[in-house]
C-alpha positions as CSV (number, residue, x, y, z in Angstrom):
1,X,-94.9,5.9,154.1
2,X,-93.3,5.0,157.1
3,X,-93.9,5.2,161.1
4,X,-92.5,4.8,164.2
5,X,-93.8,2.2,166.7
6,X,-92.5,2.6,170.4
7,X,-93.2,0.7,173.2
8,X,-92.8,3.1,176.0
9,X,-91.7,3.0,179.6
10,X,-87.8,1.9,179.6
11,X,-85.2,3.7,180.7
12,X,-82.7,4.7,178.6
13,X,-79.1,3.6,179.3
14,X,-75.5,3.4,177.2
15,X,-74.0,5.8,175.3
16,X,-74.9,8.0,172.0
17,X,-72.7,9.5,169.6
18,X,-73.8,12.7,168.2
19,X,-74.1,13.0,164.0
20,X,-72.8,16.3,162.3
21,X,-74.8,19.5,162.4
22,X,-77.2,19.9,160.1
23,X,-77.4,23.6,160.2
24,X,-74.1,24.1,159.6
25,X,-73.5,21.3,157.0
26,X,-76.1,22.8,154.9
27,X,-74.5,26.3,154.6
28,X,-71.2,25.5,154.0
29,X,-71.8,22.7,151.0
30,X,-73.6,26.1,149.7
31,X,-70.4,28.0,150.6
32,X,-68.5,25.1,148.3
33,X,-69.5,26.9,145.5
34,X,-67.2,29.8,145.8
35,X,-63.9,28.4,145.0
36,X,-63.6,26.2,142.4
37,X,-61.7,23.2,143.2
38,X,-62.3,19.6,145.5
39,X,-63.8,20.1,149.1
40,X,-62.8,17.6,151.8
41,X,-65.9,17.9,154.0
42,X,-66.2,15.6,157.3
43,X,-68.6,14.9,159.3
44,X,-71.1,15.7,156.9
45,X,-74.7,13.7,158.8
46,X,-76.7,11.6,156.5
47,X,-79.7,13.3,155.8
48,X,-82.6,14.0,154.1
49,X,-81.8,17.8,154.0
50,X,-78.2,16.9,152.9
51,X,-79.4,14.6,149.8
52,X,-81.7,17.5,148.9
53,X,-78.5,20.2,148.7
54,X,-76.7,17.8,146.8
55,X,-79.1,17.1,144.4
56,X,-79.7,21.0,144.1
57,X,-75.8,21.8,143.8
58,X,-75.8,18.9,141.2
59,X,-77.9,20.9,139.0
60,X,-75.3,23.4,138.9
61,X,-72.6,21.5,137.8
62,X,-71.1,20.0,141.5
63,X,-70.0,16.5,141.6
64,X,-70.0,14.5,145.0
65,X,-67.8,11.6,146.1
66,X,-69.5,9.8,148.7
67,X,-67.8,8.6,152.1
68,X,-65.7,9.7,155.2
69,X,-64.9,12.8,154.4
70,X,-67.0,13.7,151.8
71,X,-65.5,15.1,148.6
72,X,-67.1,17.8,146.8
73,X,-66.1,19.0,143.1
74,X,-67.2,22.7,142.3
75,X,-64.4,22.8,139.3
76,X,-67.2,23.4,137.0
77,X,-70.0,25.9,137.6
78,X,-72.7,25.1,134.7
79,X,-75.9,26.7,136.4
80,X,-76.8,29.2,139.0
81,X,-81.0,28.1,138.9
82,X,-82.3,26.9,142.4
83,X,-86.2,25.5,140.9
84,X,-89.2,25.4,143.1
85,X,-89.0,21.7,143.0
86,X,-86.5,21.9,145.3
87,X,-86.9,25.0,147.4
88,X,-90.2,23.9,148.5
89,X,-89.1,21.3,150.1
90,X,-86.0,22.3,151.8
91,X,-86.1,26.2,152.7
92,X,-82.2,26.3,153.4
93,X,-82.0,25.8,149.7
94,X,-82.1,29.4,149.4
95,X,-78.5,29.8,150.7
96,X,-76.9,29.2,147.3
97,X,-78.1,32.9,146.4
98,X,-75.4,34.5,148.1
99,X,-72.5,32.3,146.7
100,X,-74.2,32.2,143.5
101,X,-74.0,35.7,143.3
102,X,-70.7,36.1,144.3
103,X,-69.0,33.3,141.6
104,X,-71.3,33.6,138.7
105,X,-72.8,37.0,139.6
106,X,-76.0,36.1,139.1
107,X,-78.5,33.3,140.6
108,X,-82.4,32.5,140.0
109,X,-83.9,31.2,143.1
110,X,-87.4,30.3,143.9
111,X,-89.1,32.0,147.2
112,X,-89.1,29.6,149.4
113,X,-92.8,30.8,150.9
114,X,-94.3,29.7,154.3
115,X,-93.6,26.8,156.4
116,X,-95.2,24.5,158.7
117,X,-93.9,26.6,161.6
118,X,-94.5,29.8,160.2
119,X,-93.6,32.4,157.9
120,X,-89.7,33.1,157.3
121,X,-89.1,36.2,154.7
122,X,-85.9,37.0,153.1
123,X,-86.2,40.7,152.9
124,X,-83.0,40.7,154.9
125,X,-81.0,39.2,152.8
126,X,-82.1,40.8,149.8
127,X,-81.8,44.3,151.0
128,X,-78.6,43.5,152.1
129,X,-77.4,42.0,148.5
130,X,-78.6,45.4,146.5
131,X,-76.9,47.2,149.3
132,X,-73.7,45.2,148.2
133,X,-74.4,46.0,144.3
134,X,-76.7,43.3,142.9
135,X,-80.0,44.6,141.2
136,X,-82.5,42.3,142.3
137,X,-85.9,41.5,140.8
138,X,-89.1,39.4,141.0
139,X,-90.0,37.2,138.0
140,X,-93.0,34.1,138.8
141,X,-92.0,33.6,141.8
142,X,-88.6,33.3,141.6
143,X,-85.4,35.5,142.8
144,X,-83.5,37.2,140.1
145,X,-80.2,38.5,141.0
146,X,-77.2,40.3,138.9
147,X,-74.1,42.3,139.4
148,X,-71.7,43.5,137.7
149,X,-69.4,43.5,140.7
150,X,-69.6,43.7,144.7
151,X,-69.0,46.1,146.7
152,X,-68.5,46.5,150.4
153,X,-71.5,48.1,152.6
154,X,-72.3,48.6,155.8
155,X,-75.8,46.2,156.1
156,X,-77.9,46.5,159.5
157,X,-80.1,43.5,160.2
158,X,-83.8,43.6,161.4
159,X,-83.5,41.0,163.2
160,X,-80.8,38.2,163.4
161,X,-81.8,36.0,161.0
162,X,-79.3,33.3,160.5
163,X,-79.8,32.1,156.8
164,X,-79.9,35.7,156.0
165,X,-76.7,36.5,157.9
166,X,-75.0,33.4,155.9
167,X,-76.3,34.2,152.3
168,X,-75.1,38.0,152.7
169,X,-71.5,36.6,154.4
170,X,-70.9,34.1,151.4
171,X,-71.5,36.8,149.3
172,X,-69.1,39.4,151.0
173,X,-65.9,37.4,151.4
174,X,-65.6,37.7,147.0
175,X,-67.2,41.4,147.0
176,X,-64.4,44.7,146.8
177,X,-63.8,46.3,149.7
178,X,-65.2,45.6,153.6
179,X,-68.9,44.7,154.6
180,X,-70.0,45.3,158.5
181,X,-72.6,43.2,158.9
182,X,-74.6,44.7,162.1
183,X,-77.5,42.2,164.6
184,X,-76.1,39.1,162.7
185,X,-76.8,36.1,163.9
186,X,-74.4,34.7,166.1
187,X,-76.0,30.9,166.8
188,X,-72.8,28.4,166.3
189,X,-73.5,26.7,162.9
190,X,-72.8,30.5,161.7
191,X,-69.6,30.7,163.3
192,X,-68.9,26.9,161.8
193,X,-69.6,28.5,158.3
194,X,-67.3,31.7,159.0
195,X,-64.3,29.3,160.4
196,X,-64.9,27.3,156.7
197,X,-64.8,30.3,154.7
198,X,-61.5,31.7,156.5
199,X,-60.0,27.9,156.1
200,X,-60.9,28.8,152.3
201,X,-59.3,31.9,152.5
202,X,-61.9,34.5,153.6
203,X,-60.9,37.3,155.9
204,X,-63.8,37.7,158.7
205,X,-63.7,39.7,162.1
206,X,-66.3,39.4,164.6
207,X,-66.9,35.7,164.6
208,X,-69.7,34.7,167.6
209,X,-70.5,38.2,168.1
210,X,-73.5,40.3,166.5
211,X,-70.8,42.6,164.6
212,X,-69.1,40.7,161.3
213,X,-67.1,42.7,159.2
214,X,-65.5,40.7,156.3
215,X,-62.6,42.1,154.4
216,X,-63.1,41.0,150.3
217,X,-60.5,39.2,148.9
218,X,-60.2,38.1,144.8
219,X,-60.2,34.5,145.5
220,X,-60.8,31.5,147.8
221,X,-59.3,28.2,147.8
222,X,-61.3,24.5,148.2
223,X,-60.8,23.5,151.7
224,X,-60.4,20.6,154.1
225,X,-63.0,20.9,157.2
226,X,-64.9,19.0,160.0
227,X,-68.7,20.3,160.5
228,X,-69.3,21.1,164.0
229,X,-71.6,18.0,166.1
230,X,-75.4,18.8,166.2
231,X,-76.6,21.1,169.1
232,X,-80.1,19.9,168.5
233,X,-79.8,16.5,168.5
234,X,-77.2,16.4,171.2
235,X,-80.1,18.5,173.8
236,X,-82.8,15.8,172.1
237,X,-81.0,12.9,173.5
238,X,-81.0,14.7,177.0
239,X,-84.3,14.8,176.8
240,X,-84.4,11.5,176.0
241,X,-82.9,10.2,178.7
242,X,-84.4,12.7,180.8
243,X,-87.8,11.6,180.3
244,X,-87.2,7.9,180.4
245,X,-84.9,8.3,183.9
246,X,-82.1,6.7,182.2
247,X,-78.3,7.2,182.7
248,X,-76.8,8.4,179.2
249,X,-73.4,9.5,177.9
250,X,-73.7,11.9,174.8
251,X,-70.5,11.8,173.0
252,X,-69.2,14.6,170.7
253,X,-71.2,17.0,172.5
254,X,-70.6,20.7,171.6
255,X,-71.3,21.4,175.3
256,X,-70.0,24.8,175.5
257,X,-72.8,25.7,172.8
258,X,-75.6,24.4,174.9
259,X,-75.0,26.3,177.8
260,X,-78.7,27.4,178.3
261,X,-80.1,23.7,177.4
262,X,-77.9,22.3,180.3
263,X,-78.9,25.2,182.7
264,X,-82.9,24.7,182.1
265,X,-82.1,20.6,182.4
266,X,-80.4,21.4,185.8
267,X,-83.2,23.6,187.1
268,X,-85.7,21.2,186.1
269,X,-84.0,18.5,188.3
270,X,-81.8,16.6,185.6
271,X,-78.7,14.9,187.3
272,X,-75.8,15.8,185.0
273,X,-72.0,15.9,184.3
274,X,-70.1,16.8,181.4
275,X,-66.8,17.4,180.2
276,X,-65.7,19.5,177.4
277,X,-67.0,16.9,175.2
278,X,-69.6,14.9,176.7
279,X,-72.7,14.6,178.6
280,X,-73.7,12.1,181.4
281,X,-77.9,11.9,181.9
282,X,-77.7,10.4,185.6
283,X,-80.7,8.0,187.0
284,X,-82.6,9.5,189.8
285,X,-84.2,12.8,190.7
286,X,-87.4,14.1,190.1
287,X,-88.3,16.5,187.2
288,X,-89.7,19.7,188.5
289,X,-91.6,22.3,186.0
290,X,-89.4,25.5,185.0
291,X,-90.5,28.3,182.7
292,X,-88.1,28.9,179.7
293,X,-88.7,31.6,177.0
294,X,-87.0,31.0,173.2
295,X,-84.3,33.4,172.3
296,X,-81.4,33.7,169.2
297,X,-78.5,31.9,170.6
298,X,-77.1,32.3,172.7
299,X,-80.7,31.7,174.6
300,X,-82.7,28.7,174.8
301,X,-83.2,27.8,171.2
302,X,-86.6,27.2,169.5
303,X,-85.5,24.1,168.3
304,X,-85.5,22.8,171.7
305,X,-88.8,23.9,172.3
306,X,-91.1,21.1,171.8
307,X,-88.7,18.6,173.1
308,X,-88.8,20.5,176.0
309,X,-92.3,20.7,176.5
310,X,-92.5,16.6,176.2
311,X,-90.2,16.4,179.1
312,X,-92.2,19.1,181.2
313,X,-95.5,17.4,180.6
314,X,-94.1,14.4,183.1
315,X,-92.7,16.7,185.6
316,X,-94.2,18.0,188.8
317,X,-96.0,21.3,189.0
318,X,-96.6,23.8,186.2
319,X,-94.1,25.4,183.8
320,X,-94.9,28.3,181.2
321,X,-93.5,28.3,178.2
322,X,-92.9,31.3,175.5
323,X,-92.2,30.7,171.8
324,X,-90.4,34.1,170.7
325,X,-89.1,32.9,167.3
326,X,-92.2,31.7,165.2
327,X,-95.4,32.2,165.5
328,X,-97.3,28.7,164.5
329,X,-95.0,26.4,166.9
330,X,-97.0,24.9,169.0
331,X,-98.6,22.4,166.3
332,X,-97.2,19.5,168.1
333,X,-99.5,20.5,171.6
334,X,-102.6,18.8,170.0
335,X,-100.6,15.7,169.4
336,X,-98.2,15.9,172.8
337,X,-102.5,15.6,174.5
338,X,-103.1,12.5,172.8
339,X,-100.8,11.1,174.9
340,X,-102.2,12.6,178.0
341,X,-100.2,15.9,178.4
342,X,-102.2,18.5,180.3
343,X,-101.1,21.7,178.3
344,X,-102.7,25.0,177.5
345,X,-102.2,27.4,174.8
346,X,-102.9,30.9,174.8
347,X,-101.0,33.3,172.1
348,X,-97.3,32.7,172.2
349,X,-97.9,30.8,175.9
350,X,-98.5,27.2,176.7
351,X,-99.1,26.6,180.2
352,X,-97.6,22.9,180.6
353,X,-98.8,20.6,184.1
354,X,-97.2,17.9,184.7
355,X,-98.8,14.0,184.5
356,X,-97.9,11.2,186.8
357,X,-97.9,9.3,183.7
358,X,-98.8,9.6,179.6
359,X,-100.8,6.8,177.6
360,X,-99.6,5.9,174.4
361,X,-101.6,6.7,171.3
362,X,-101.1,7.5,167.5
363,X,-99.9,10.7,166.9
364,X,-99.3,12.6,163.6
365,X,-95.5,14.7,163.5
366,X,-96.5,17.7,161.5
367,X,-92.6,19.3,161.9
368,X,-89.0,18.3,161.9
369,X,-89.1,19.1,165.8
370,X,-92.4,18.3,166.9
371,X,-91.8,14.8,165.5
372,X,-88.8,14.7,167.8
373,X,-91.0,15.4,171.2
374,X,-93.5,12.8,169.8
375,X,-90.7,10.3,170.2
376,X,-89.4,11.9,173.4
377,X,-92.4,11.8,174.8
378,X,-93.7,8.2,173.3
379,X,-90.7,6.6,175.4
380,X,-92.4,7.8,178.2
381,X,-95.6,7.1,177.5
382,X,-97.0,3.7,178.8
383,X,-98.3,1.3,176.0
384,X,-97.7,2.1,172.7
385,X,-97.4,5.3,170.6
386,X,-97.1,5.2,166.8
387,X,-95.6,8.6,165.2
388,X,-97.1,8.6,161.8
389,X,-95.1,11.0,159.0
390,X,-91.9,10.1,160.3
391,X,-90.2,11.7,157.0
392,X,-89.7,14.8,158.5
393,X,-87.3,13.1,160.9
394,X,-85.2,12.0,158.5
395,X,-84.6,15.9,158.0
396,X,-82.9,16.4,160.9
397,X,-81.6,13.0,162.7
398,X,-79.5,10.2,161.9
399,X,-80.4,7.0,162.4
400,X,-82.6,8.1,165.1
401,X,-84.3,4.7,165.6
402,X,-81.0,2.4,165.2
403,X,-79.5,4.7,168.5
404,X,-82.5,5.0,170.6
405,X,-82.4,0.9,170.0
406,X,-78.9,0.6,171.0
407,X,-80.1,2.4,174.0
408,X,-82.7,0.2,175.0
409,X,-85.4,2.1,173.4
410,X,-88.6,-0.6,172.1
411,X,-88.8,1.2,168.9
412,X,-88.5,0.4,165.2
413,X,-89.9,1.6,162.1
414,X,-92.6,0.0,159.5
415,X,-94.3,0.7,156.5
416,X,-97.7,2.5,157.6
C-alpha cells in the first residue's frame, strides 16, 4: 500500500490542466448501454472509479478500446448482473439499473449499503422505476428488476438525489410515452449525461433546471462525446494554490459551474481572475475566515467541503462551517488536528480558527475528499506530512502527485 510524502511550505506556481469529470464519466459509460453500437467517448480521466465501471460493464458483454477518445462496444448485451464484488466498492456502480432496465428489461444489482461518509439509500430511484412499470424485488441483498415495458409517469423526488435522478433518466428516454421528473438534481455532471443521451438521440426538456421531462423514443444511436472537466478537482487546485500562496493557472476550468467555489475563495481573500475557461490563483493577500453552508448545486458543493476547511484552518479569525449533505463528513477533522488545525465539531457544525502555521504529521485519508484536504493542507504544513491510504485518491484524481510536482509541490509517493 502506498502513501504520500510531502514536504510542506512551497508555494505553488505554473499551470494545471484539469482531467475529465468523474461524476459525469461514470454515468454516461452506464448510459453506453442503451444503444447498441461503438461509443466515441473523450475525455474520459484515468481512474480508479473508471477501471472499476469498465470491468463491471465487461461482465455484461462491453468491450473497451483504450486511448484518446475512448471507444466503447455495447453491440453485444450478454448480462444485466451488477455483483457485490463490485458495488461495494464503487457505489456509482448502481447506475447501470436504469439502463439495464431499459435495454434488457431487467437488471440484478447489489445494494450498495453505507459508506464512509454516510448512508445513501436508493428508495428514490426505485420508487421511481415501479412508477415507470418495473416490478421490483429484494432477493440476498440484491436488486431485482423486470418489465415488460416502460411507461411514462410523473416521478416527484424527495430530495435531489443525483444518481437517483440519472438511473430514472437512462431509463425514461427508451420507456413509451413522457416522464416529468420533479426536484431532480440539477448539479452539471447531470446535465453532461442529459446532453449525451440527446447526442444519442434522446428527447429531454428541462436540462439544468429541477423539472426534466423526457419524451420516449424506440431507439438511440452510439454517439461521439467529450465529458465535461472536473468541478472538483478544478476548486481542489484552488485550494491548492490558495493555501501554499502561490500564483496558479487552472486550465479547462468549467468556471461557469463553480460560481459559488470562486465567490467563497473571493470572500475569503483569494486574488483571482478567470476567463471562461481558466483560473489564475494570484500571490498575495491574506486569507480571512468565512462561513459557507453545503447545498445541491448550484450551492457550495459537499465535495468542496473538507478542502475548504484545510484552507480555513490557516486563515485569520474563525469561520463556521455546515455539512447539509451527509451526515458522517467530518471524519477528516481528527486528521486536519494532527497537523495543528484548531477546529471544533458540534452536530453538523465545525467551528474552524485559523493557525499562524500547521506542523506536519502522519495522517490517515479515510475518504476520496478528506484525502484531498490532507494534501491541501500537508503543502502547507511545515515539515513533513505522510497521507497514508492514498488509494482512495486514485478514485477521484489524476495523476495528482505528477501535477502538484510540476507545480513545485515536494511530494511523491512510496510504498508504505
Amino acid at each position: 500500500m502506498d502513501k504520500i510524502v510531502i514536504e510542506g511550505g512551497l508555494p505553488l506556481n505554473g499551470e494545471v490542466k484539469i482531467s475529465g469529470a468523474k461524476n459525469a464519466a461514470l454515468p454516461i459509460l452506464a448510459a453506453t448501454l442503451l444503444a447498441p453500437g461503438v461509443h466515441r467517448l473523450a475525455n474520459v480521466p484515468p481512474l480508479a472509479d473508471i477501471r472499476t465501471t469498465k470491468r463491471l460493464l465487461g461482465l455484461m458483454g462491453l468491450q473497451f478500446e483504450d486511448g484518446e477518445p475512448l471507444l466503447v462496444d455495447s453491440t453485444h448485451l450478454t448480462g444485466w448482473m451488477a455483483p457485490y464484488e463490485t458495488v461495494k466498492t464503487m457505489r456509482a456502480a448502481v447506475l447501470v439499473l436504469g439502463p439495464l432496465v431499459a435495454r434488457a428489461r431487467q437488471a440484478s444489482v447489489s445494494l450498495p449499503g453505507g459508506c464512509a461518509i454516510g448512508a445513501r439509500p436508493i428508495d428514490q430511484h426505485l420508487k421511481g422505476l415501479e412508477a415507470m412499470g418495473v416490478k421490483i424485488t429484494l432477493n440476498q441483498g440484491y436488486v431485482e428488476a423486470k418489465a415488460k415495458r416502460l411507461h411514462g409517469a410523473e416521478i416527484t423526488l424527495d430530495t435531489p438525489t443525483v444518481t437517483g435522478t440519472e438511473n430514472l433518466m437512462m431509463a425514461a428516454v427508451l420507456a413509451d410515452g413522457t416522464t416529468r421528473i420533479h426536484n431532480a438534481a440539477q448539479e452539471p455532471e447531470v446535465m453532461d449525461l442529459a446532453r449525451f443521451l440527446t447526442v444519442m438521440g434522446a428527447k429531454i426538456e428541462g436540462i439544468g433546471t429541477d423539472v426534466l421531462t423526457i419524451h420516449g423514443v424506440p431507439e438511440l444511436q452510439p454517439a461521439t462525446y467529450t465529458i465535461m472537466p472536473d468541478r472538483i478537482e478544478a476548486g481542489t487546485y484552488l485550494a491548492a494554490a490558495a493555501i501554499t500562496k502561490g500564483q496558479v493557472t487552472i486550465t479547462n476550468a468549467p468556471v461557469a459551474h463553480l460560481s459559488a467555489v470562486l465567490e467563497k475563495f473571493h470572500e475569503a481573500g483569494v486574488r483571482l481572475s478567470a476567463t471562461e475557461s481558466s483560473i489564475t490563483v494570484h500571490a498575495g493577500g491574506n486569507l480571512t475566515g468565512v462561513d459557507i453552508r453545503t447545498h445541491p448545486y448550484p450551492g457550495f458543493p459537499t465535495d468542496m467541503q473538507a478542502q475548504f476547511m484545510a484552507l480555513m484552518s490557516v486563515a485569520r479569525g474563525a469561520s463556521v462551517i455546515t455539512e447539509t449533505i451527509f451526515e458522517n463528513r467530518f471524519m477528516h477533522v481528527s486528521e486536519l488536528k494532527r497537523l495543528g488545525a484548531d477546529i471544533t465539531v458540534t452536530g453538523n457544525l465545525a467551528v474552524v480558527r485559523g493557525r499562524r502555521q500547521l506542523q506536519g504529521a502522519p495522517v490517515m485519508a479515510t475518504d476520496l475528499r478528506a484525502s484531498a484536504s490532507l494534501v491541501v493542507a500537508g503543502l502547507a504544513a511545515a515539515g513533513t506530512t505522510e497521507v497514508l491510504r492514498v488509494y482512495h485518491l486514485d478514485r477521484g484524481y489524476a495523476q495528482l502527485v505528477e501535477k502538484l510536482a510540476a507545480l513545485g509541490a515536494r511530494i511523491k509517493r512510496v510504498a508504505a
